[in-house]
N, CA, C and O atoms as a CHARMM CRD file, in Angstrom:
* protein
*
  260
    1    1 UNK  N   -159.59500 -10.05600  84.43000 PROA 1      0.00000
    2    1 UNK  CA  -159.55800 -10.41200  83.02500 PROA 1      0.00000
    3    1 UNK  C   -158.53500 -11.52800  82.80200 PROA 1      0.00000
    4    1 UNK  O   -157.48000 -11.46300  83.43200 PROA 1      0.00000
    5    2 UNK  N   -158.75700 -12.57500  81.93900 PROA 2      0.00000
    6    2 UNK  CA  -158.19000 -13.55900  81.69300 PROA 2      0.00000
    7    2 UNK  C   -156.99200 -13.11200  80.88400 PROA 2      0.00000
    8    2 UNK  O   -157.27500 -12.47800  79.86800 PROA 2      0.00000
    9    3 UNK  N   -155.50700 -13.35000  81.17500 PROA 3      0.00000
   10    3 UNK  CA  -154.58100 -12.98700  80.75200 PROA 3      0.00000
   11    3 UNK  C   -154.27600 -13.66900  79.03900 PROA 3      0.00000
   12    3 UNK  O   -154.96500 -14.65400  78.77300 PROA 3      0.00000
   13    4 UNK  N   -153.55900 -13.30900  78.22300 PROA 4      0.00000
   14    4 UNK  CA  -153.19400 -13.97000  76.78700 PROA 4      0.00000
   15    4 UNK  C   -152.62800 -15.35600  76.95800 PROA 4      0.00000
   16    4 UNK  O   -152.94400 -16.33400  76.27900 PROA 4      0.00000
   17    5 UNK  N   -151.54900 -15.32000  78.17700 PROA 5      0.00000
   18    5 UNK  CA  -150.85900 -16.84300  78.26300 PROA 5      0.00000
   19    5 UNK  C   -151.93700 -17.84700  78.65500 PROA 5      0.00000
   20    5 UNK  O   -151.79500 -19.04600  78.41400 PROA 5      0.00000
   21    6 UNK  N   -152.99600 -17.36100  79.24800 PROA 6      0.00000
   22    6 UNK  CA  -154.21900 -17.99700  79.15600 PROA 6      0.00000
   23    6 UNK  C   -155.19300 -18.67700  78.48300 PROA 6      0.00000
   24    6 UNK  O   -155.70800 -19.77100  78.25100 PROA 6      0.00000
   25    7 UNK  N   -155.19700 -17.59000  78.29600 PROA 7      0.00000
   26    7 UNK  CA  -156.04600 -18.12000  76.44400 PROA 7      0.00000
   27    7 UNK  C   -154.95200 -18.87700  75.97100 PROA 7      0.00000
   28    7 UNK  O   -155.03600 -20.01300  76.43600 PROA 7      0.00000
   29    8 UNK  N   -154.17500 -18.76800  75.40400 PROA 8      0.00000
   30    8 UNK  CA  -153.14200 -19.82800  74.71300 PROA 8      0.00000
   31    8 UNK  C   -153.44700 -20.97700  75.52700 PROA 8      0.00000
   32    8 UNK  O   -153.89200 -21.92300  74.87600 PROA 8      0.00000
   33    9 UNK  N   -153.33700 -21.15600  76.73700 PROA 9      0.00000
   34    9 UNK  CA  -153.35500 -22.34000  77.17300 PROA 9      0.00000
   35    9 UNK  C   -154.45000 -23.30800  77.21800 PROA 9      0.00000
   36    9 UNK  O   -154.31600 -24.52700  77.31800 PROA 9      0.00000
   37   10 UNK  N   -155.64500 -22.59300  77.12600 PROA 10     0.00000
   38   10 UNK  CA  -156.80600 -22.94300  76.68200 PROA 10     0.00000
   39   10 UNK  C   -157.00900 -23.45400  75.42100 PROA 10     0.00000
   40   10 UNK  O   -157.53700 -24.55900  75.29600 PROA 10     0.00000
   41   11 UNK  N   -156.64600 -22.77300  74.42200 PROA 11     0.00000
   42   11 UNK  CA  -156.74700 -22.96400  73.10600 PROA 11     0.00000
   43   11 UNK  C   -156.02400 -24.02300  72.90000 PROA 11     0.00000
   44   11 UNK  O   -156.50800 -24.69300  71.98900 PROA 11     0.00000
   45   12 UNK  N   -154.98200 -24.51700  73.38800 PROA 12     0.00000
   46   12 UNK  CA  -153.72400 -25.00200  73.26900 PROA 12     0.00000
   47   12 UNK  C   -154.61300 -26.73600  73.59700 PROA 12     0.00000
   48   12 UNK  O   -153.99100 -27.74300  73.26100 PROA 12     0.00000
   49   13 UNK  N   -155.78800 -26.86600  74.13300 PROA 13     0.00000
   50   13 UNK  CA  -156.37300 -28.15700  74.42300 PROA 13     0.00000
   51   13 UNK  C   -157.32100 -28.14200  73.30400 PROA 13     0.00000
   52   13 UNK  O   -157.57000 -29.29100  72.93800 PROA 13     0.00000
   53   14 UNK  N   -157.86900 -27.33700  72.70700 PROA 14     0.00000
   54   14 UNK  CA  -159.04900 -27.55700  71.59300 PROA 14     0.00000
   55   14 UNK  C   -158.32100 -27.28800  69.53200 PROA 14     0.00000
   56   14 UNK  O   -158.93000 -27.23200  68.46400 PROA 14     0.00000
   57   15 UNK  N   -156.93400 -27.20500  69.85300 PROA 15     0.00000
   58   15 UNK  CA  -156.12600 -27.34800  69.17400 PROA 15     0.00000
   59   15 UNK  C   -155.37000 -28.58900  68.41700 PROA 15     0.00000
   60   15 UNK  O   -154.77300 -29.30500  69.22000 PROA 15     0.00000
   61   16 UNK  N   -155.26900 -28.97900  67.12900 PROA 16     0.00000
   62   16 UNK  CA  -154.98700 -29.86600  66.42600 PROA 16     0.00000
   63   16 UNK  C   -153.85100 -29.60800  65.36100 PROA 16     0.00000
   64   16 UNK  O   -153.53500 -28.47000  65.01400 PROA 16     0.00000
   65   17 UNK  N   -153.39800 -30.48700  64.98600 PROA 17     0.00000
   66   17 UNK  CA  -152.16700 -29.59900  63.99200 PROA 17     0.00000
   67   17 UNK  C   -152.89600 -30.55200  62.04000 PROA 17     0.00000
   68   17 UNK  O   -152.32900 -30.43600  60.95400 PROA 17     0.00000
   69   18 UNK  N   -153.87300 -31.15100  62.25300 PROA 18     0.00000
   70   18 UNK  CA  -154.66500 -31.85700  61.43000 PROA 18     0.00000
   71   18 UNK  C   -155.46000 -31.72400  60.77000 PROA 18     0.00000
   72   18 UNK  O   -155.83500 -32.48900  59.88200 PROA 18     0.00000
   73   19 UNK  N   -156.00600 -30.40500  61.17000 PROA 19     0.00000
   74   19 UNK  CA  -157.71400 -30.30400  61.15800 PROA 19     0.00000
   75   19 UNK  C   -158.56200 -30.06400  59.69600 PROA 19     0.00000
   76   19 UNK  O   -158.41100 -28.99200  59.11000 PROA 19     0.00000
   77   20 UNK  N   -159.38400 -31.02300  59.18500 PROA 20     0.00000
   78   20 UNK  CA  -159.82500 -30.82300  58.00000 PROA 20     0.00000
   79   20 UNK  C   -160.74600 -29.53600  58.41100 PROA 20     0.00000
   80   20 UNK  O   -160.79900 -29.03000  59.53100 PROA 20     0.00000
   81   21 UNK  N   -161.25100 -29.24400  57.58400 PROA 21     0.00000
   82   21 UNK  CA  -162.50900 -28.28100  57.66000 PROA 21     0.00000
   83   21 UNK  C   -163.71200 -28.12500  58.70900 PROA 21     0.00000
   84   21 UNK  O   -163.98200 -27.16200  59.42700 PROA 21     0.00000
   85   22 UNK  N   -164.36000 -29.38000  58.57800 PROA 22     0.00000
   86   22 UNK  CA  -165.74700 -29.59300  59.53000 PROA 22     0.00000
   87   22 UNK  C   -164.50200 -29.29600  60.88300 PROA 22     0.00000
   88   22 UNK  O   -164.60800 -28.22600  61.48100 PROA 22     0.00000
   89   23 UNK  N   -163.56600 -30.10000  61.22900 PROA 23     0.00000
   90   23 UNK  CA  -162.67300 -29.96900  62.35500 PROA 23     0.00000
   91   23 UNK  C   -162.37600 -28.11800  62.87900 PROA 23     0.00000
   92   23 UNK  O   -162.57000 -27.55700  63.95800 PROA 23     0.00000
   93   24 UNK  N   -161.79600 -27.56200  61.44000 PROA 24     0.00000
   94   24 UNK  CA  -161.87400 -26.16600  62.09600 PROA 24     0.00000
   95   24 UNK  C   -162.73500 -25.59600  62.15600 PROA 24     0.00000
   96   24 UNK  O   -162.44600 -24.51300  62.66400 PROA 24     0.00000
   97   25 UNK  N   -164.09400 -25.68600  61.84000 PROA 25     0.00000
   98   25 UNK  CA  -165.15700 -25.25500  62.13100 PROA 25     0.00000
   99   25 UNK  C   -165.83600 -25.42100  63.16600 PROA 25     0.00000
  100   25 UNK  O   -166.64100 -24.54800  63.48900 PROA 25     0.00000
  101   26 UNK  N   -165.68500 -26.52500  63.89800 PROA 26     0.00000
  102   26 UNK  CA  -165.77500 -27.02900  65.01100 PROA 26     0.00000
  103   26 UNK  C   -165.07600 -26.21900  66.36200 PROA 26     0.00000
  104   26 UNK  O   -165.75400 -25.89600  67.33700 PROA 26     0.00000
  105   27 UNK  N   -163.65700 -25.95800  66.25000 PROA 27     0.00000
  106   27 UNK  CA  -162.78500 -25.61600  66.92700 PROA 27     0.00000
  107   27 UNK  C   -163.20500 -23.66600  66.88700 PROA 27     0.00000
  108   27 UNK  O   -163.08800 -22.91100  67.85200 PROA 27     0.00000
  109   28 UNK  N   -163.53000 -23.40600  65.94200 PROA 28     0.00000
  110   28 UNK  CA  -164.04300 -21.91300  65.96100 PROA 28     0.00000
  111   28 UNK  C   -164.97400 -21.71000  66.90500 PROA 28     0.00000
  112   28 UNK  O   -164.86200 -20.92900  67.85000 PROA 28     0.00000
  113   29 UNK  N   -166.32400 -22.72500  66.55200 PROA 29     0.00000
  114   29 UNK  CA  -167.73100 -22.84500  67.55900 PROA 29     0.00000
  115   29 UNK  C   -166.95400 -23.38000  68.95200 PROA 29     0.00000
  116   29 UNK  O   -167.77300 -23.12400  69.83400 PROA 29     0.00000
  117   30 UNK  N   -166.60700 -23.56100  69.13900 PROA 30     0.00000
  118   30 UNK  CA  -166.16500 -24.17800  70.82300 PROA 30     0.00000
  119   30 UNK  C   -164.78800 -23.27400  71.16200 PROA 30     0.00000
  120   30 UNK  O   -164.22500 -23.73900  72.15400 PROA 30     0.00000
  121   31 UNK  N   -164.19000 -22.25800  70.67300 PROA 31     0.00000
  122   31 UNK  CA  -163.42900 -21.41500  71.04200 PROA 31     0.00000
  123   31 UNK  C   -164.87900 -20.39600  71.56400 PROA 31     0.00000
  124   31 UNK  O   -165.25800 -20.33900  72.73400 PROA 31     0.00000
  125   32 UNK  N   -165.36700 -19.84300  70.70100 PROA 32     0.00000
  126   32 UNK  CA  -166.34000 -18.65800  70.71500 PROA 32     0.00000
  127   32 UNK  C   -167.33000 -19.05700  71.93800 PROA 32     0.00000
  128   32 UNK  O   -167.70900 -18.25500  72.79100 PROA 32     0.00000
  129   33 UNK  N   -167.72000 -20.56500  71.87800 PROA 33     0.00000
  130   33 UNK  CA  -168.47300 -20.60400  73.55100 PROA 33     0.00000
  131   33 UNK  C   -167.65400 -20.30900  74.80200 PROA 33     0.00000
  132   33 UNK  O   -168.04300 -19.61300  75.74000 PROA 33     0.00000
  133   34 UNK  N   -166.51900 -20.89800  74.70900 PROA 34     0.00000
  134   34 UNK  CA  -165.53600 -21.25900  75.73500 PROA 34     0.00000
  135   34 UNK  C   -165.61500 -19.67000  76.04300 PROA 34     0.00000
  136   34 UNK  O   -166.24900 -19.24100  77.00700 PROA 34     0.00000
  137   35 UNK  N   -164.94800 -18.87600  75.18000 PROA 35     0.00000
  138   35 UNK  CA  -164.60400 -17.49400  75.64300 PROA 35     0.00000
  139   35 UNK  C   -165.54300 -16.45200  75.37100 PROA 35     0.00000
  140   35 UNK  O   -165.29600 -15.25500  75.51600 PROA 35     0.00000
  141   36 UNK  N   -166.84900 -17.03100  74.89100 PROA 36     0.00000
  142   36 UNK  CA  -168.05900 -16.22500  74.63400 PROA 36     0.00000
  143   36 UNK  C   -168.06700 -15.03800  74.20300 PROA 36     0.00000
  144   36 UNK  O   -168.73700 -14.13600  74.70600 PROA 36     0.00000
  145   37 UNK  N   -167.18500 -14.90200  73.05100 PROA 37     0.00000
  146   37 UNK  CA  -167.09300 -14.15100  72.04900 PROA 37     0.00000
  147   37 UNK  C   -167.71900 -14.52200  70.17600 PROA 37     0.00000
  148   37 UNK  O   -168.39400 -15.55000  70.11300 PROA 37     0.00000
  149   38 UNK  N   -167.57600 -13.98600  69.20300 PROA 38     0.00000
  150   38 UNK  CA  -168.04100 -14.39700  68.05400 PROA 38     0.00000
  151   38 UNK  C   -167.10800 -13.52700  67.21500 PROA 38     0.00000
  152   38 UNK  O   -166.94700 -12.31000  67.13100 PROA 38     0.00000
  153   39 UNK  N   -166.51600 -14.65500  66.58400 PROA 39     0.00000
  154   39 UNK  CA  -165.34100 -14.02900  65.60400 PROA 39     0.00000
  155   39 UNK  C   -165.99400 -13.96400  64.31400 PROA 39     0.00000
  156   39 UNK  O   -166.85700 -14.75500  63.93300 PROA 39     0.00000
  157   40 UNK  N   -165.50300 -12.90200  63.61100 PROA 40     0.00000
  158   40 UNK  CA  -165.75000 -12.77100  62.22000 PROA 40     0.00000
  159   40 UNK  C   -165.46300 -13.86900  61.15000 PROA 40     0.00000
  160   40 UNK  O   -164.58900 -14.71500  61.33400 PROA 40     0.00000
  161   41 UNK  N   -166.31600 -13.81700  59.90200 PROA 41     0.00000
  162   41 UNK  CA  -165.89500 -14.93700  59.00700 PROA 41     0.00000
  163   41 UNK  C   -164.05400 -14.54200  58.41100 PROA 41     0.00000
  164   41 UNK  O   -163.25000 -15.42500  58.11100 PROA 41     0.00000
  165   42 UNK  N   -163.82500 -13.39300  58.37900 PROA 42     0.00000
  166   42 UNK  CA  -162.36600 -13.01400  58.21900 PROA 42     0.00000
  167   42 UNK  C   -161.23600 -13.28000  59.24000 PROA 42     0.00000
  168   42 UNK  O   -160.04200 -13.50500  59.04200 PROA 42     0.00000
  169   43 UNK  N   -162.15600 -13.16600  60.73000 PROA 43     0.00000
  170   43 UNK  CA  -161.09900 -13.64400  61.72800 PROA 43     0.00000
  171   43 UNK  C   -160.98400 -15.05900  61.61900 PROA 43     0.00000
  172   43 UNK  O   -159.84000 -15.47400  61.43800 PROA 43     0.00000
  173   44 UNK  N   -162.11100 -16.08700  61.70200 PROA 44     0.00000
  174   44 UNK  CA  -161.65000 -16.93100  61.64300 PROA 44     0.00000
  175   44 UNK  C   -161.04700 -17.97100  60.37500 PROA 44     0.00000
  176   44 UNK  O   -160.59200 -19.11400  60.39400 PROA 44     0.00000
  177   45 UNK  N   -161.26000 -17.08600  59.41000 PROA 45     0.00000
  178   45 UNK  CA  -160.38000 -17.66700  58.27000 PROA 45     0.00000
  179   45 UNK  C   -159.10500 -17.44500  58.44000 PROA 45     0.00000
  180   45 UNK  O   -158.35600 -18.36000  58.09700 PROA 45     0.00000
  181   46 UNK  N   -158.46200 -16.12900  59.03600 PROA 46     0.00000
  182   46 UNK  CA  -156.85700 -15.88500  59.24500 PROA 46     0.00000
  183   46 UNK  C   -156.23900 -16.64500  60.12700 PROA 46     0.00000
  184   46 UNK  O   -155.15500 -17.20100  59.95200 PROA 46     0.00000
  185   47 UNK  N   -157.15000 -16.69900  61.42900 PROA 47     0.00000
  186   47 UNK  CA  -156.64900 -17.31900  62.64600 PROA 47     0.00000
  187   47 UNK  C   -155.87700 -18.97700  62.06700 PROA 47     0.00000
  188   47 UNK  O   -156.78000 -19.61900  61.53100 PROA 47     0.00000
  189   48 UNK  N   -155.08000 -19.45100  62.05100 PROA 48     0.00000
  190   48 UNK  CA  -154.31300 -20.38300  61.51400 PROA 48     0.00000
  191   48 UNK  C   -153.03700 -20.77100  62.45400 PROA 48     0.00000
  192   48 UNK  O   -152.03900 -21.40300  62.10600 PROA 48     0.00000
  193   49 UNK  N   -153.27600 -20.33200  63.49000 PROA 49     0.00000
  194   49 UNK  CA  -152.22200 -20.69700  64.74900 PROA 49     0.00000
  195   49 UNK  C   -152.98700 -20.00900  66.39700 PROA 49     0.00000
  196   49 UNK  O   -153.75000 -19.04900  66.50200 PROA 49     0.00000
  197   50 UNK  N   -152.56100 -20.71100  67.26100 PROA 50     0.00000
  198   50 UNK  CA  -152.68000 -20.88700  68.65200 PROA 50     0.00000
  199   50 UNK  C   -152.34600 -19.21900  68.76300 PROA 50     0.00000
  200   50 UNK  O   -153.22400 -18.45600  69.16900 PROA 50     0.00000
  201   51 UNK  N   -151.24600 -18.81200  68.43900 PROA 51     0.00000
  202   51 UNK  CA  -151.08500 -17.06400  68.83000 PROA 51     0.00000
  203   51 UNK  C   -152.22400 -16.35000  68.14300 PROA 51     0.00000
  204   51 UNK  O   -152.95000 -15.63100  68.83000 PROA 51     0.00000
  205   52 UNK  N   -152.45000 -16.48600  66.81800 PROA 52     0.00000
  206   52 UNK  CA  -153.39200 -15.55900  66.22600 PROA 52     0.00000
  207   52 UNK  C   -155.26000 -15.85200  66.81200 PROA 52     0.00000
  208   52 UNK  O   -156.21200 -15.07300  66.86400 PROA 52     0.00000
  209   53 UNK  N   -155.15100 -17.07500  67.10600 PROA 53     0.00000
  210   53 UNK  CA  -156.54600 -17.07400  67.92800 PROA 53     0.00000
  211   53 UNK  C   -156.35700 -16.06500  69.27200 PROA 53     0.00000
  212   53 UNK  O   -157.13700 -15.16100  69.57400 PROA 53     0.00000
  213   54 UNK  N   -155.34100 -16.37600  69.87700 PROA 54     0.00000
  214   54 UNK  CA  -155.03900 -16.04100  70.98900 PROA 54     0.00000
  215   54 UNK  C   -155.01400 -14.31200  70.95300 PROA 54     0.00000
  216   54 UNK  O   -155.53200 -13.54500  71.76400 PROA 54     0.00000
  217   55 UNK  N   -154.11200 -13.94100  69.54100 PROA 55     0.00000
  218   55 UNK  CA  -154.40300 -12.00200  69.53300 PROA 55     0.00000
  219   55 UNK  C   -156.35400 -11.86700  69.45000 PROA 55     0.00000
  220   55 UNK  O   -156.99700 -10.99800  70.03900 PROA 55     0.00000
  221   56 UNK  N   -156.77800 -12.65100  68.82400 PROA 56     0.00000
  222   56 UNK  CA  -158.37500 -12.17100  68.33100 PROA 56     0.00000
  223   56 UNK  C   -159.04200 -12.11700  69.10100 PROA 56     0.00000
  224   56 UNK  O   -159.74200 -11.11700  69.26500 PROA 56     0.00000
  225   57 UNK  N   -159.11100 -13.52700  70.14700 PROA 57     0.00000
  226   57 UNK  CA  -159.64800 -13.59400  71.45100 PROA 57     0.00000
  227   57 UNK  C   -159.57700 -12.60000  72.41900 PROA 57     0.00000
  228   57 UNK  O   -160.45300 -12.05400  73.09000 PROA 57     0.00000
  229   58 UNK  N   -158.43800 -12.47300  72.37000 PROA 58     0.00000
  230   58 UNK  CA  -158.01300 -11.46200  73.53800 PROA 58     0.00000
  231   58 UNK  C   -158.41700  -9.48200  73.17800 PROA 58     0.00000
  232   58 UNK  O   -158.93400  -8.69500  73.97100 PROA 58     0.00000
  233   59 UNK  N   -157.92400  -9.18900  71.67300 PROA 59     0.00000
  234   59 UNK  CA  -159.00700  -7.84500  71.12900 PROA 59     0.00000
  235   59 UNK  C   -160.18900  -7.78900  71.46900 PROA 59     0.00000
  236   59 UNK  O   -160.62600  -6.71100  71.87300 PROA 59     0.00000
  237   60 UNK  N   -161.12000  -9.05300  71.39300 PROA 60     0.00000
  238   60 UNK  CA  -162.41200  -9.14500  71.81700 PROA 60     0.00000
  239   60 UNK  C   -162.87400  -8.90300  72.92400 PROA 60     0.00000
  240   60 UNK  O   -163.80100  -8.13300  73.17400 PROA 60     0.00000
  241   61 UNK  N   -162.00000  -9.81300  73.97100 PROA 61     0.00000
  242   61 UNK  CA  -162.35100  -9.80400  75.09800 PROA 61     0.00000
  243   61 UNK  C   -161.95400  -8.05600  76.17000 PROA 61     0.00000
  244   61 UNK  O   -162.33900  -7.51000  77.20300 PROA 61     0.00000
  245   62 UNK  N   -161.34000  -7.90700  75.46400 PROA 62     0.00000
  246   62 UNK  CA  -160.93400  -5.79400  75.86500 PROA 62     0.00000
  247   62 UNK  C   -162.02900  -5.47100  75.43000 PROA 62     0.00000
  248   62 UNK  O   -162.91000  -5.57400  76.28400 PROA 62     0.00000
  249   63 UNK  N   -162.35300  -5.13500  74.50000 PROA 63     0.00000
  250   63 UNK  CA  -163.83600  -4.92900  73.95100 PROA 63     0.00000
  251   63 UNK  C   -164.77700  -4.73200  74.60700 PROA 63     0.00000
  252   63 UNK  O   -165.39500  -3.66800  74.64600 PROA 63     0.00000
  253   64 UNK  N   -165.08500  -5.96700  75.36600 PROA 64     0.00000
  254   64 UNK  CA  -166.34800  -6.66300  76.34900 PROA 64     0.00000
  255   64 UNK  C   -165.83600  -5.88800  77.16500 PROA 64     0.00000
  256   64 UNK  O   -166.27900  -4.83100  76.71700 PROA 64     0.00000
  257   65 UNK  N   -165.23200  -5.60500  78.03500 PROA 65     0.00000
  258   65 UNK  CA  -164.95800  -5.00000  79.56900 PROA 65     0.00000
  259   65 UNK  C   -164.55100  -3.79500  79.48700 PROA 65     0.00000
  260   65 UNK  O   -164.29000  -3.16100  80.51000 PROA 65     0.00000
């Protein structure tokens, strides 16, 4: 299983400190392929930093296995 400092580090390349809208919407769809999960419209409205993607991703991915 892919560790959390992982995911952060991942995320940490599809990450912007800019991002209008279409941008984070973007970054949601290409997190969720990358780690082939599907976050909620609530997760990804909260998610608002590199750690909190990184807790959601990682709940998910326990989940799966």
């Amino acid at each position: 299983m892919i560790s959390k400092k992982e995911i952060k580090k991942e995320i940490k390349k599809f990450f912007a400190t800019d991002l209008d809208s279409f941008a984070y919407l973007q970054l949601v769809s290409d997190l969720e392929k990358k780690f082939e999960v599907e976050l909620t419209m609530a997760e990804a409205l909260t998610a608002d930093s590199v750690e909190k993607f990184a807790k959601i991703i990682c709940r998910k991915l326990k989940k799966k296995s």
